[in-house]
C-alpha positions as CSV (number, residue, x, y, z in Angstrom):
1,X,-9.0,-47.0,10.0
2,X,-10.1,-43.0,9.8
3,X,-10.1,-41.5,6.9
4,X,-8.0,-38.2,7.4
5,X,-9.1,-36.0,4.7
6,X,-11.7,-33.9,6.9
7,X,-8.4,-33.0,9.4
8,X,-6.1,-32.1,6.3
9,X,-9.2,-29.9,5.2
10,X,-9.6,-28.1,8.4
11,X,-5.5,-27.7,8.6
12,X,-5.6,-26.1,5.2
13,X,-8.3,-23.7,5.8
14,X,-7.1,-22.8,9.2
15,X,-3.4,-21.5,7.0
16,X,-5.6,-20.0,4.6
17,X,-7.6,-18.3,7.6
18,X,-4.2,-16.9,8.8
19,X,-3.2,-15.7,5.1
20,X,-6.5,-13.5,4.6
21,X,-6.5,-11.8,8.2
22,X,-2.3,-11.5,7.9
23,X,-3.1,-9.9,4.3
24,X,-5.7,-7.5,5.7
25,X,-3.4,-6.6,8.6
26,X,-1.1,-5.7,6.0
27,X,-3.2,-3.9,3.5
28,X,-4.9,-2.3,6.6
29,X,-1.8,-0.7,7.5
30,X,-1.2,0.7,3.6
31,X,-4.8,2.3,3.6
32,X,-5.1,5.9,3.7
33,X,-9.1,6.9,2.8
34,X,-12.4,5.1,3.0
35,X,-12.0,3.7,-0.4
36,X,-8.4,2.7,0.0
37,X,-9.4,0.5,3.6
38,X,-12.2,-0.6,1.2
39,X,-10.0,-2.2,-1.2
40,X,-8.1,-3.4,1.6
41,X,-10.7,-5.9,2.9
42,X,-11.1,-6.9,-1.2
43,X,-7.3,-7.4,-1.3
44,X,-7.2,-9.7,1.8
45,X,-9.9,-12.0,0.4
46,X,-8.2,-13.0,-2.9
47,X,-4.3,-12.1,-2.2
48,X,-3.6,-15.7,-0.6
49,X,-5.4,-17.4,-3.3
50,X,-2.8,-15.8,-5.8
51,X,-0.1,-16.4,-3.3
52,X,-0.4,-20.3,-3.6
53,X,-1.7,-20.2,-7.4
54,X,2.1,-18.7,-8.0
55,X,4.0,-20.7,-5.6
56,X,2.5,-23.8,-7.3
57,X,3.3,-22.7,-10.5
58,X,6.9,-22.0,-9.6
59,X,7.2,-25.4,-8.1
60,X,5.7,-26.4,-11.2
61,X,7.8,-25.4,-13.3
């Protein structure tokens, strides 16, 4: 029997692939000025991660 831990890692990075570059089309789109488009690429990187940090804690708790 395989051990499916490897496919449930590349499922889950693949949906975390899709929340950075949706966030940075989003942010993108907000930008007006260098430093704002900037801020948009830093946004993109770590807004997913506090996306499923919250919706665990509300299905926490």
């Amino acid at each position: 029997m395989g051990d499916n831990s490897s496919a449930s890692s590349g499922a889950s990075g693949a949906l975390y692939g899709l929340g950075i570059f949706g966030a940075w089309v989003w942010f993108w789109q907000q930008a007006d000025g260098f430093w704002w488009y900037v801020l948009a690429i830093l946004e993109g990187l770590v807004w997913p991660a506090f996306l499923v940090y919250h919706g665990l804690d509300r299905l926490a708790g």
